[in-house]
C-alpha positions as CSV (number, residue, x, y, z in Angstrom):
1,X,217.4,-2.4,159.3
2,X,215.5,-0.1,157.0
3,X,215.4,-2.1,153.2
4,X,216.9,1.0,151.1
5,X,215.3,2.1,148.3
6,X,216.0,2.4,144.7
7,X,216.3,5.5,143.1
8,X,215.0,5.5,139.6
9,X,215.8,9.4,139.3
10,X,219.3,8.0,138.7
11,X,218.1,5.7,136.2
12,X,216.5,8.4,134.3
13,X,219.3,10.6,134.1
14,X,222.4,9.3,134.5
15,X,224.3,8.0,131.7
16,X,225.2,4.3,130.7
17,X,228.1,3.6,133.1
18,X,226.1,5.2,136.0
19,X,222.8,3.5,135.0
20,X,224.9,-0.3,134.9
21,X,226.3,0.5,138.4
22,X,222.7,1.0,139.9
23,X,221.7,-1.8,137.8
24,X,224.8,-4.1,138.8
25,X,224.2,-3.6,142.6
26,X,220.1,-4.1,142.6
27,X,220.6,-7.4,141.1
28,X,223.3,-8.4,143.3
29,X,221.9,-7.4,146.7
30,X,219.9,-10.2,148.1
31,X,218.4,-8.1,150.9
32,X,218.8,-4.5,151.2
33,X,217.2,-2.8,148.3
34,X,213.4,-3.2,147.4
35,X,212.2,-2.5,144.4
36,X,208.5,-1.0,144.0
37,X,205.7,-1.6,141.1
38,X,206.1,2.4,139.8
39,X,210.0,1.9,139.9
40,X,210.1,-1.2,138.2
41,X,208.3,-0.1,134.9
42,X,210.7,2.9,135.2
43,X,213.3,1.2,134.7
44,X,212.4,-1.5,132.4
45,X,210.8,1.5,130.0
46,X,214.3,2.9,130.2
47,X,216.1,0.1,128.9
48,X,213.4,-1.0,126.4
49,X,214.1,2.9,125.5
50,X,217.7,2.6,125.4
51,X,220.3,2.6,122.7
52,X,222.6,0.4,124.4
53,X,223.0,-3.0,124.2
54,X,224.7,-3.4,127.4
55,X,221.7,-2.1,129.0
56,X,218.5,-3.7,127.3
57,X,220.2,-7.1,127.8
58,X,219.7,-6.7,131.3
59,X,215.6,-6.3,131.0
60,X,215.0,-10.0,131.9
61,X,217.5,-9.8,134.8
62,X,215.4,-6.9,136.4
63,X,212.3,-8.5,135.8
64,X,214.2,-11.5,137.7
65,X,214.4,-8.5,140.6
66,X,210.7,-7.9,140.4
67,X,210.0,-12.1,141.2
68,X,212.4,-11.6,144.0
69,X,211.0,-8.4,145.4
70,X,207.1,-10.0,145.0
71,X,206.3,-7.0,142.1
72,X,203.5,-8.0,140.2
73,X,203.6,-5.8,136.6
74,X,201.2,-3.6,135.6
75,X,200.7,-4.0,131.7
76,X,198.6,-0.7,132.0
77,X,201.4,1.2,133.6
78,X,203.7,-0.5,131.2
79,X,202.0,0.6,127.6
80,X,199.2,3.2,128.7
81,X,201.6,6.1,127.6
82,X,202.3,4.9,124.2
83,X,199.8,4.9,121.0
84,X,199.4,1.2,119.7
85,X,202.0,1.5,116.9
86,X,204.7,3.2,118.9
87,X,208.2,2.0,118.2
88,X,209.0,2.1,121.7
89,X,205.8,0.0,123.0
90,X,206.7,-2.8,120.8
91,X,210.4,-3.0,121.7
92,X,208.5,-2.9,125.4
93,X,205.9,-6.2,124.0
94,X,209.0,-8.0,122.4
95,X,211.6,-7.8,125.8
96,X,208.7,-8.9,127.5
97,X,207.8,-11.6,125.5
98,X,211.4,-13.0,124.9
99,X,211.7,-12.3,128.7
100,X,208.9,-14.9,129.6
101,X,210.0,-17.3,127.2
102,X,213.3,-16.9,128.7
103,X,212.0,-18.0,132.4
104,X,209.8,-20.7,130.7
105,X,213.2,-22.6,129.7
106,X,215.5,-21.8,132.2
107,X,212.9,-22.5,134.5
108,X,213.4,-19.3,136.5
109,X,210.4,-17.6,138.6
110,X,208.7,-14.6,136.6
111,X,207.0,-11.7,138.4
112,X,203.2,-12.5,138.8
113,X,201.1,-11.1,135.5
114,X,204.4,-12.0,132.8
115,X,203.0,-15.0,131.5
116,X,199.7,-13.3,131.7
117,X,200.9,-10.3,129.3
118,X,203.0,-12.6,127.0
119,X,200.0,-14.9,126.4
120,X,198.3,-11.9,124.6
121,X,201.8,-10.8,122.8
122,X,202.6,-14.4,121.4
123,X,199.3,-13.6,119.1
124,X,200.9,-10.4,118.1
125,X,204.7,-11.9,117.6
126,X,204.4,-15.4,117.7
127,X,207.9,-17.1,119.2
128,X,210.7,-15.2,119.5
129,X,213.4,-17.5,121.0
130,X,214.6,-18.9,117.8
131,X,215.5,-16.2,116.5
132,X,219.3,-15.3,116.8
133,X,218.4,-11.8,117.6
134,X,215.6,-9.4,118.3
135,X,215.6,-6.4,116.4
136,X,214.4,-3.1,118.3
137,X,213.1,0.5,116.9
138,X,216.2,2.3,118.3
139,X,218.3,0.3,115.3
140,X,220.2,-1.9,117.8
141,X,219.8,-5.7,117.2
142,X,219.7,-7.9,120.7
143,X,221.7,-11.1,120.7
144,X,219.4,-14.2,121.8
145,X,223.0,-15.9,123.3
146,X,224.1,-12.3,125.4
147,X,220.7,-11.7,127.0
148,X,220.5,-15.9,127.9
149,X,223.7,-15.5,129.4
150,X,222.8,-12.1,131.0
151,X,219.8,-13.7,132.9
152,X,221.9,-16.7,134.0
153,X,224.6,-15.0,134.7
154,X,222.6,-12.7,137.2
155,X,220.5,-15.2,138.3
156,X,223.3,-17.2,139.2
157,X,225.4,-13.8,141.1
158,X,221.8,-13.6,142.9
159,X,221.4,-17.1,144.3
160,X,225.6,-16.9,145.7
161,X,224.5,-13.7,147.1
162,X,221.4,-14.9,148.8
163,X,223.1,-17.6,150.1
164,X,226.1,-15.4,151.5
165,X,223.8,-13.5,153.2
166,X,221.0,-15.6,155.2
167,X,224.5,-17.8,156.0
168,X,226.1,-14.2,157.3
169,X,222.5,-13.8,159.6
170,X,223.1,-17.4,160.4
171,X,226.5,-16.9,161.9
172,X,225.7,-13.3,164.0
173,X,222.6,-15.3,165.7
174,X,223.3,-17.7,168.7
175,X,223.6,-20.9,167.5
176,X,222.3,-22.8,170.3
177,X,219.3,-20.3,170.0
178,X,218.4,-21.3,166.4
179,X,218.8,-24.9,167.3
180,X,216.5,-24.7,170.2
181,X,214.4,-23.2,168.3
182,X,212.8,-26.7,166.5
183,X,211.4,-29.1,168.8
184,X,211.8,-31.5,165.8
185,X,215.5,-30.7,165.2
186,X,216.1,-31.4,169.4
187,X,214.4,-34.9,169.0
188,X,216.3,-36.0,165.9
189,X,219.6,-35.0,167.9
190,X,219.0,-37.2,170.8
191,X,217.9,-40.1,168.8
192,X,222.0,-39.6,167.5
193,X,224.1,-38.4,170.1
194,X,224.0,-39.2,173.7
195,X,223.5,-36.3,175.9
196,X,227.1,-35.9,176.8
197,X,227.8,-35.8,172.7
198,X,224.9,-33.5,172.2
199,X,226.4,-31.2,175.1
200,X,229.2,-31.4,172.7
201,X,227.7,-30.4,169.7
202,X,226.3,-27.6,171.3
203,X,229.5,-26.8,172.7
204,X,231.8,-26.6,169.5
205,X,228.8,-24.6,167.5
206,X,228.9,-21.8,170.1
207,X,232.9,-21.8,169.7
208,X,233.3,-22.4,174.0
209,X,236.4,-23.8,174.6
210,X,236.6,-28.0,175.1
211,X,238.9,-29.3,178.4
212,X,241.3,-31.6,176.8
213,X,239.3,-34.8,177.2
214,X,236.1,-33.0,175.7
215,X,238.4,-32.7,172.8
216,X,240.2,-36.0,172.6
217,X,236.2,-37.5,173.3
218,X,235.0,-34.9,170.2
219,X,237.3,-35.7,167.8
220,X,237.5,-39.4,168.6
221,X,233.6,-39.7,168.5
222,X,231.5,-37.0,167.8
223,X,233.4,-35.2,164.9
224,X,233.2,-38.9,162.7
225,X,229.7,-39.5,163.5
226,X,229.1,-35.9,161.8
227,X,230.5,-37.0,159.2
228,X,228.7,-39.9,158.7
229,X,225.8,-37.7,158.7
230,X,226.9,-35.3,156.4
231,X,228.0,-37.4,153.6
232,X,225.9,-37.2,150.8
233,X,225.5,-40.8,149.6
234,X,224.4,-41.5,153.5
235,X,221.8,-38.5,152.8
236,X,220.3,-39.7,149.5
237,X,220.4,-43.3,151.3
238,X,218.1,-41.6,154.7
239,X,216.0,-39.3,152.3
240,X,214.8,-42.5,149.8
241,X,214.6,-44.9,152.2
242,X,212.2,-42.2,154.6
243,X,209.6,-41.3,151.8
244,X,206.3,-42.1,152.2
């Protein structure tokens, strides 16, 4: 399937409700919509441009979407249209700085070239995290706390979402197929179950149906030495006692 792509006419043009919609489902989808290096600094010069505090709280959150999607920002794309004292180039300079500072302590992954851009801004700015709220040329004032929350909050929505959907691909592949696929995995299972328990396993995961000894044997044997497996003290137990 074809990754859809964003369109930042909508961004452009739209008003707020429309623009937190497009917003709302780009940092929700795990898989389906890409975003590009021209569209990125579209939309983050939109909200940096904006008058609404719903939307320029959501700058770190896209930047978030650009360390998902692998966009690296282009500080000459970003500023190169604005004179050096432009109101709107230094609301641009201070989301981007609070915005790394942001990933520093929450220890969230920033698109390549942020640290890069806000090492040159903290000479400008200095820190702007303590600070209750950031100040920008289009009068509105930025709470620190709403655009914290806003990043975790997103960041949060993102890694549910992600996991929703590799464990949706996970479930419409053949199990025994992804199994089979690690030669590793194979030799770990028959160092656990005999072969008539592994031909089990194999059995239940591809949902065929169990003759009624199959399932008495299962639940009797096989289903309890899962969960011996699965529990997570036994886990922490296998993982300490197996480092090198």
């Amino acid at each position: 399937m074809k990754n859809k792509p964003v369109h930042t006419s909508t961004v452009k043009t739209n008003g707020s409700d429309t623009v937190l919609r497009v917003l709302d489902s780009l940092l929700a989808d795990p898989g389906q919509k890409r975003l590009t290096g021209s569209q990125a600094t579209i939309i983050l010069d939109a909200l940096a441009s904006s008058n609404d505090q719903a939307l320029v709280i959501r700058f770190p959150a896209v930047l978030s979407i650009c360390a998902r999607n692998g966009v690296a920002l282009n500080s000459h794309a970003l500023f190169s249209k604005y004179w050096e004292s432009s109101p709107k180039k230094q609301n641009l300079e201070k989301l981007l700085l609070i915005s790394a500072e942001l990933f520093d302590l929450e220890g969230i992954e920033a698109p390549k070239n942020l640290k890069k851009i806000a090492s040159s801004l903290k000479a400008k700015y200095g820190t702007l995290l303590s600070a209750k709220m950031l100040p920008l040329s289009s009068g509105i004032s930025i709470s620190m706390r709403d655009i914290q929350n806003t990043l975790r909050d997103y960041t949060a929505k993102t890694k549910d979402a992600m996991t929703a959907f590799k464990q949706g691909k996970l479930e419409q592949e053949p199990t025994r197929d992804i199994l089979n696929r690690s030669a590793d995995l194979q030799v770990h299972l028959r160092r656990l179950f005999s072969s008539k328990q592994k031909d089990l396993v194999f059995k239940k995961l591809n949902r065929k149906p169990f003759t009624k000894t199959e399932r008495e044997y299962y639940s009797r044997v096989v289903r309890k030495k899962l969960a011996s497996i699965a529990n997570s003290e036994v886990s922490c137990i296998a993982n300490r006692l197996t480092q090198k």
